[in-house]
N, C-alpha and C positions, 0 to 999 in steps of 0.2 A: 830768133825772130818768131819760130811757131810757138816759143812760152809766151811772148808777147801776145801773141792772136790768141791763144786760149784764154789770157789775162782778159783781153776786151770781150769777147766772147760770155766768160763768168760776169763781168761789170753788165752786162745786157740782161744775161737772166738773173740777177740778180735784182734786176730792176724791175724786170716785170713782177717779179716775188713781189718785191716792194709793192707794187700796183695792185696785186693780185685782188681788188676789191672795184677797180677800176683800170683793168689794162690796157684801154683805148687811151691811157694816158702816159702810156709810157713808148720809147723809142718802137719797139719793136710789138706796136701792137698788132692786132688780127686785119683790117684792112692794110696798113703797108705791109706787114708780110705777105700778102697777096699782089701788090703791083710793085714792090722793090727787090730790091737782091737782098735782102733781112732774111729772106728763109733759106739764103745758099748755106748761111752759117750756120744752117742744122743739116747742110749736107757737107758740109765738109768737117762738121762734127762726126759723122754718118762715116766718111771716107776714112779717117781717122781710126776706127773703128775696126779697121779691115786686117790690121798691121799690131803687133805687139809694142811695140815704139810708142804708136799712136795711143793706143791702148794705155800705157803707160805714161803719158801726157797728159792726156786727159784725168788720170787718173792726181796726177799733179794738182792738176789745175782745178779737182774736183766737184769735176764736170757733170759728174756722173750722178753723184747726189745732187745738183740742182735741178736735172734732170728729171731725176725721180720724185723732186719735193713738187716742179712744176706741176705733174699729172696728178699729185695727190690734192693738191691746193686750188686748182684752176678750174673752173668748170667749164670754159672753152675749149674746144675739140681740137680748135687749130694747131694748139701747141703740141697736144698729143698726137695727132695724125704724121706733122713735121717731125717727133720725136721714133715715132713707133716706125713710120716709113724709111729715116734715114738710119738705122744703127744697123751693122751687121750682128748677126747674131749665132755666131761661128764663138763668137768670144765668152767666154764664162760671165765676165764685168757687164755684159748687155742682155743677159738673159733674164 
């Protein structure tokens, strides 16, 4: 079940890559991530984070690189603030 959540998880940012020229047009743009639960998913991305398991999951689901592709490609802050505020950084993979 949580490979599954990752799976949708990656299908999201994946999309907004996809968008990345227009991300108000994609699911999980900058205003509904401000009035939906769209930005829990970069804290329980974050949560995730905390755990070797989790760490390892994501690393699966290669979370971590879209992650990183988001902040290089995006010039909205929103993604990066949800990014940079929710990852623990105890973990080597989040530094």
């Amino acid at each position: 079940m949580l490979d599954e959540l990752v799976v949708d998880v990656a299908f999201h940012l994946d999309d907004i890559l996809r968008h990345a020229q227009n991300p108000y047009s994609c699911n999980w743009n900058p205003p509904r991530l401000e009035t939906t639960l769209s930005q829990a998913y970069f804290l329980f991305i974050g949560k995730l984070t905390h755990t070797p398991k989790g760490v390892k999951v994501l690393q699966k689901g290669e979370i971590f690189g879209r992650l990183k592709e988001l902040i290089r490609n995006l010039s909205h802050e929103h993604y990066a603030k949800l990014i940079v505020s929710s990852l623990y950084y105890g973990e080597d993979e989040c530094r």
